[in-house]
C-alpha positions as CSV (number, residue, x, y, z in Angstrom):
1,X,84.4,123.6,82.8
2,X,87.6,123.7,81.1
3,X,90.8,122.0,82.4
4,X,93.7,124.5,83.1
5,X,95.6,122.5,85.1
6,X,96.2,118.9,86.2
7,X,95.7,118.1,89.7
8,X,99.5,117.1,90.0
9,X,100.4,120.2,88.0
10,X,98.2,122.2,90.7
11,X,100.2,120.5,93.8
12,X,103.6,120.7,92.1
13,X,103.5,124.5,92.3
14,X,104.9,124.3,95.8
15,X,101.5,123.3,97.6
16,X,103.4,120.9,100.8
17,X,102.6,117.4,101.2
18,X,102.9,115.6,103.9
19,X,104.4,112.1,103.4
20,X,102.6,109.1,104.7
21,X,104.1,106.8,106.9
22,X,103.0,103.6,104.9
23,X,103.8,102.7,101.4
24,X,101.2,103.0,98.8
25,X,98.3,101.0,98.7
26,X,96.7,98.6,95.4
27,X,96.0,101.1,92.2
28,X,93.5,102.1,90.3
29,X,93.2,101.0,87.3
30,X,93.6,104.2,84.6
31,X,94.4,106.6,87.3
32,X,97.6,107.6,88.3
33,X,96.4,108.6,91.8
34,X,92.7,108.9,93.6
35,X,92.6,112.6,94.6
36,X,89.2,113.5,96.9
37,X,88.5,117.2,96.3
38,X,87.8,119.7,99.4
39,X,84.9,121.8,100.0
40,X,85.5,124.9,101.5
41,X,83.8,125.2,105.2
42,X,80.3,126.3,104.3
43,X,80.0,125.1,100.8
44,X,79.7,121.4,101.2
45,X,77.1,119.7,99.3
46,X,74.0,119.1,100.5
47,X,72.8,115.7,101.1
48,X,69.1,115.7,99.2
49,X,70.4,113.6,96.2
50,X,70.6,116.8,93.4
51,X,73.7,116.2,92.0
52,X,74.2,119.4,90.5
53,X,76.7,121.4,93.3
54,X,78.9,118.1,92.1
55,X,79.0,119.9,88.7
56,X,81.6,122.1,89.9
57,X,84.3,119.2,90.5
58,X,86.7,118.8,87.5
59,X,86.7,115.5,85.9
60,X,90.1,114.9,86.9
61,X,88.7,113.6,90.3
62,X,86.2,111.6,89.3
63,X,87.0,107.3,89.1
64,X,85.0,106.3,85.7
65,X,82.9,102.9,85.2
66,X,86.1,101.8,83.3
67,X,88.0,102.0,86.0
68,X,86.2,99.2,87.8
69,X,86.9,95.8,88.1
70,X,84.1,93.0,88.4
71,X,84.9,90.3,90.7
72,X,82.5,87.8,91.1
73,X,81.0,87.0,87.5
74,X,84.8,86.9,85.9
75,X,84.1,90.1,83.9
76,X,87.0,91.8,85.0
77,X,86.7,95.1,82.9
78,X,84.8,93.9,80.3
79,X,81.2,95.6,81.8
80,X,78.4,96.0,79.7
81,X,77.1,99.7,80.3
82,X,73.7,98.5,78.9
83,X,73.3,96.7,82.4
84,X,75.4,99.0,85.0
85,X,77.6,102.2,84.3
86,X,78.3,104.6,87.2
87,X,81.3,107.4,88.1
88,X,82.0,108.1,91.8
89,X,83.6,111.6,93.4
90,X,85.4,111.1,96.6
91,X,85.8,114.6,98.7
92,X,86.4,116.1,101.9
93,X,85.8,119.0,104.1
94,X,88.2,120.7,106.4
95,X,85.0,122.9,107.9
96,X,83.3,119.6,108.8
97,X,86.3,116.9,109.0
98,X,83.9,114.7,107.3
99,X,83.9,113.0,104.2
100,X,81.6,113.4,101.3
101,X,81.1,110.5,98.5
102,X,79.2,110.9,95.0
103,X,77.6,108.4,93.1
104,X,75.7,109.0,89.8
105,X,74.5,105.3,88.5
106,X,72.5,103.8,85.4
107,X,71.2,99.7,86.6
108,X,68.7,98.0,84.6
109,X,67.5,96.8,87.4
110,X,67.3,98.1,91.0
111,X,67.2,95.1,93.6
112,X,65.6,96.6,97.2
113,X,64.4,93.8,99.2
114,X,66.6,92.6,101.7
115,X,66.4,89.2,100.6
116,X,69.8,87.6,99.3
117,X,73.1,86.1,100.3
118,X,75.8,88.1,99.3
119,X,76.8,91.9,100.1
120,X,73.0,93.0,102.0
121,X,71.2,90.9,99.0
122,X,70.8,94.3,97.7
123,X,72.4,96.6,94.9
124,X,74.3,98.4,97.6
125,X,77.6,100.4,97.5
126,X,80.1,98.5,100.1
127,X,82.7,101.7,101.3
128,X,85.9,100.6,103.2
129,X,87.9,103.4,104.9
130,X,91.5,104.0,106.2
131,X,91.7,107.2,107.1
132,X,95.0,107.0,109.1
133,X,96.5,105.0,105.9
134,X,97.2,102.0,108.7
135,X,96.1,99.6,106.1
136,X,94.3,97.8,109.4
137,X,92.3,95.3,108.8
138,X,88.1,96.0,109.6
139,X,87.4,92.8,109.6
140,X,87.7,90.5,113.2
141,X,87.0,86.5,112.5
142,X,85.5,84.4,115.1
143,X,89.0,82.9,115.9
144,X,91.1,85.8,116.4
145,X,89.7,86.6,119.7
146,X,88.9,84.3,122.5
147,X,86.2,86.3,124.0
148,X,83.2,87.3,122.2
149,X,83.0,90.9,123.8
150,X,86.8,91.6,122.5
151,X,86.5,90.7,119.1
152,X,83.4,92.6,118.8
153,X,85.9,95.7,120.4
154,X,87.7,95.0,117.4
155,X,85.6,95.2,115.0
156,X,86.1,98.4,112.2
157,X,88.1,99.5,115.7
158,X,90.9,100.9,112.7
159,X,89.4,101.0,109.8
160,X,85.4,101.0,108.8
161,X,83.3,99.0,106.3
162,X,80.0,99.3,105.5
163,X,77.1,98.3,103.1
164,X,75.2,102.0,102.0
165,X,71.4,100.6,100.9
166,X,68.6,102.5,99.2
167,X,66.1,103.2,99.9
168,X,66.2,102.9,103.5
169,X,64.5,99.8,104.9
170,X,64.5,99.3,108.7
171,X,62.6,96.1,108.8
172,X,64.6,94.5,105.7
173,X,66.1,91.3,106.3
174,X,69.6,91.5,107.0
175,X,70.6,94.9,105.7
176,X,69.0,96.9,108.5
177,X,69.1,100.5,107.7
178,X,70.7,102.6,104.5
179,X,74.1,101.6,106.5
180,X,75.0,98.5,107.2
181,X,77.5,97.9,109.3
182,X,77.3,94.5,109.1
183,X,80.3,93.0,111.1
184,X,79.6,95.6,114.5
185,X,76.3,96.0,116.9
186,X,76.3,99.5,116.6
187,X,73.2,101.1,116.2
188,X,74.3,104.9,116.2
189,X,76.5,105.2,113.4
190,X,74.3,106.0,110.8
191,X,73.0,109.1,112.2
192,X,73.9,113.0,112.2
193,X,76.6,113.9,112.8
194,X,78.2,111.2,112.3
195,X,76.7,109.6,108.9
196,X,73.7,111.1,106.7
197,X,73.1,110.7,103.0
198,X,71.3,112.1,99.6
199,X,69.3,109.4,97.9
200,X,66.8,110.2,94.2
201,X,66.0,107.0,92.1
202,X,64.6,107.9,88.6
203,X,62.6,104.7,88.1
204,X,61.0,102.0,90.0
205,X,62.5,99.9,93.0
206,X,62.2,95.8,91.6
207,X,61.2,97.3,88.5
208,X,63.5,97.9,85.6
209,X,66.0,100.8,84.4
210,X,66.8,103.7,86.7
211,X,68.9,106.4,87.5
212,X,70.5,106.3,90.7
213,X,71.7,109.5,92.3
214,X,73.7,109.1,95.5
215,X,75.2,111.5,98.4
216,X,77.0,109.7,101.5
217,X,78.4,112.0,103.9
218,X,80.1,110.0,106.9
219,X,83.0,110.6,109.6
220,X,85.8,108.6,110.2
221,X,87.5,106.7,113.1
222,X,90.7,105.9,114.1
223,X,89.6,104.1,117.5
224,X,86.0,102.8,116.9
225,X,83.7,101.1,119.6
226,X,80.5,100.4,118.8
227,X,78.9,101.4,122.2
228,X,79.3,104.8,121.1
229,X,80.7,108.3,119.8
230,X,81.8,109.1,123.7
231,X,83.9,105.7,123.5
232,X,85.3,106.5,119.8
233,X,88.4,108.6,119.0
234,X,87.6,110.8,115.6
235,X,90.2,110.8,112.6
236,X,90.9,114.7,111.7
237,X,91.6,115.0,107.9
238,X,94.9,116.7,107.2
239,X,95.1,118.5,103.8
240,X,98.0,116.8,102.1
241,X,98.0,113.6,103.6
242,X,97.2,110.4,102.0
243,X,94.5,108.2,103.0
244,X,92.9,104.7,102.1
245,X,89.7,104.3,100.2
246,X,88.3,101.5,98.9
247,X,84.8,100.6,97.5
248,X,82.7,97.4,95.6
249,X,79.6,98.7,93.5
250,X,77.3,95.1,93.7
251,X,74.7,94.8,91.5
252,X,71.8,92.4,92.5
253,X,69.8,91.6,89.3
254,X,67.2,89.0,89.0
255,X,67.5,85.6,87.6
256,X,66.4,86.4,84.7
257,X,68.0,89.7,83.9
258,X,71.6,89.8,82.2
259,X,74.9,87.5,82.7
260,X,73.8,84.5,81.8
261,X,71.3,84.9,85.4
262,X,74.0,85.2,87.3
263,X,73.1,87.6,89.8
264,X,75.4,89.0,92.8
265,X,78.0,91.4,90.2
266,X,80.5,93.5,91.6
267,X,82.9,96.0,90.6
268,X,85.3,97.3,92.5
269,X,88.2,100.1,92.9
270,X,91.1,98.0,91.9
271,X,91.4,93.9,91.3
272,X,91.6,93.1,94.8
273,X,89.0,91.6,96.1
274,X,90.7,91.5,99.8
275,X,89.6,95.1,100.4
276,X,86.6,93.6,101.8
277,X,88.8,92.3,104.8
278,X,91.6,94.7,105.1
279,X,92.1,98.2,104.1
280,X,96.1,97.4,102.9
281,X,94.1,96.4,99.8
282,X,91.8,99.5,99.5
283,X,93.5,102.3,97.0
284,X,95.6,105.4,98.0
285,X,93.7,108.9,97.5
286,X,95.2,111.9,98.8
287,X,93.4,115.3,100.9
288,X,93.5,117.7,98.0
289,X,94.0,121.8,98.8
290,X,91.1,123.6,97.8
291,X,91.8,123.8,93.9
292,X,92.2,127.2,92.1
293,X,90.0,125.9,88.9
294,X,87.0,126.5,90.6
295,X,84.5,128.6,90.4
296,X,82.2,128.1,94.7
297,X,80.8,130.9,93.9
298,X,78.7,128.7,91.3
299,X,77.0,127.2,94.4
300,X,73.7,129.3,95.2
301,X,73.0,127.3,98.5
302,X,75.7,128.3,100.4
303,X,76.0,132.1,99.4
304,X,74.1,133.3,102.3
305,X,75.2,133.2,105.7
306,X,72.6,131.0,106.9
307,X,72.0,128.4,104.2
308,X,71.9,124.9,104.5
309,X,75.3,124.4,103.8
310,X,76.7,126.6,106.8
311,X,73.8,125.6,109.2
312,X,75.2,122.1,108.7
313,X,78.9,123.4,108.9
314,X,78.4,124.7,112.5
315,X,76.3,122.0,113.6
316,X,78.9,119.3,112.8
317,X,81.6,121.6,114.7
């Protein structure tokens, strides 16, 4: 699709913002600002893993490989595509009030076992979110609470982190699910309508090069308890607000892959590795209007009254 506009030339024709009460959050590198495109209400994507409804979304919204930073081997942005390469969309839905992540990613090696100490011991795709850009930490360590039963209260209580795993392995040791939640007992969570995803692999688990094609749809919280949805108090996107997103791509190969056999890779957002604990390090990304470039119409799915796309649109409502 050819590019008319920019996505700041777009808002600067008189489309109001409103302005955050917090100060921006950590960059990303190459981007001068994460934008997460909106669906109309009916035409979201739907979550089976073809990627192709995404080709509709100008490029100006996607965050490139490039702009990744690799933490944990001291790449920093010097990646070797020949062992991991992946773009990411970010998007939202006003129909829904959920939010819908992309993923398209080439690995030499796909690591699905549940066995390993960092991040699941997976290739997994770690997602932090601050939707009320509160820059909370999600994070509660065994010493900030003096009871057990409070500091589990508090954890991802104002802002959420989670490890997104595929395939899905219930049984797997550790990473329990395709959504880890690893620092809360919930067990709901991952479940319509509150989280759902797409998933297609073009190769073999443990077994080589593949493709990896990834759909995450998920809500967000700005009270979460992990007892339940009743006990919870749901974030409502705003168009034109700015929220905080941050993510770490780890990549799990074996031993005797690539990086000297240095294993447990990953690239993240921005440089800051602190994202992991609180979201005043995740990156700033603002609830674009629905952009006039765009041809929905594109989107066979969703012309009918009852497809897929709107059965799910009045579901979630």
């Amino acid at each position: 699709m050819k590019k008319i506009l920019s996505i700041a030339s777009i808002l600067a024709l008189g489309i109001m913002l409103q302005a955050s009460a917090v100060s921006a959050h950590v960059p990303i590198p190459g981007i001068d600002s994460g934008t997460l495109f909106q669906w109309p209400a009916g035409l979201e994507p739907t979550l089976d893993g073809d990627l192709s409804e995404w080709d509709i979304v100008p490029d100006d919204y996607y965050v490139p490989f490039e702009s990744h930073f690799e933490y944990y081997l001291g790449l920093g942005h010097e990646n070797d595509e020949s062992n991991l390469s992946f773009r990411v969309v970010g998007s939202w839905s006003a129909g829904t009030n959920r939010l819908y992540l992309m993923m398209e990613r080439f690995d030499n090696y796909w690591d699905r076992n549940g066995i390993g100490a960092v991040a699941a011991g997976d290739d997994s795709w770690e997602i932090m979110i601050d939707a009320d850009h509160g820059g909370d930490r999600h994070f509660a360590l065994p010493d900030d609470y003096d009871d057990d039963d409070e500091r589990q209260r508090n954890q991802g209580r104002f802002a959420q982190n989670a490890h997104y795993c595929w395939p899905d392995m219930p049984d797997a040791n550790r990473a329990v699910g395709w959504k880890w939640f690893f620092n809360s007992k919930s067990t709901w969570h991952d479940v319509p309508p509150w989280g759902d995803y797409g998933f297609q692999l073009d190769g073999e688990v443990n077994s080589g090069e593949v493709t990896a094609r990834i759909e995450v749809m998920t809500v967000a919280w700005d009270d979460f308890h992990w007892i339940g949805p009743d006990d919870s108090q749901i974030h409502t996107f705003t168009e034109g607000n700015t929220m905080g997103l941050g993510w770490v791509v780890h990549d799990m190969d074996s031993a005797e892959e690539d990086n000297g056999g240095a294993s447990d890779g990953g690239w993240g957002i921005n440089p800051n590795i602190q994202m992991w604990f609180d979201c005043v390090n995740c990156s700033d990304f603002l609830l674009a209007t629905i952009d006039p470039r765009v041809d929905f119409s594109s989107i066979e799915t969703a012309v009918e009254e009852e497809s897929w796309g709107r059965i799910k649109a009045a579901y979630i409502q």
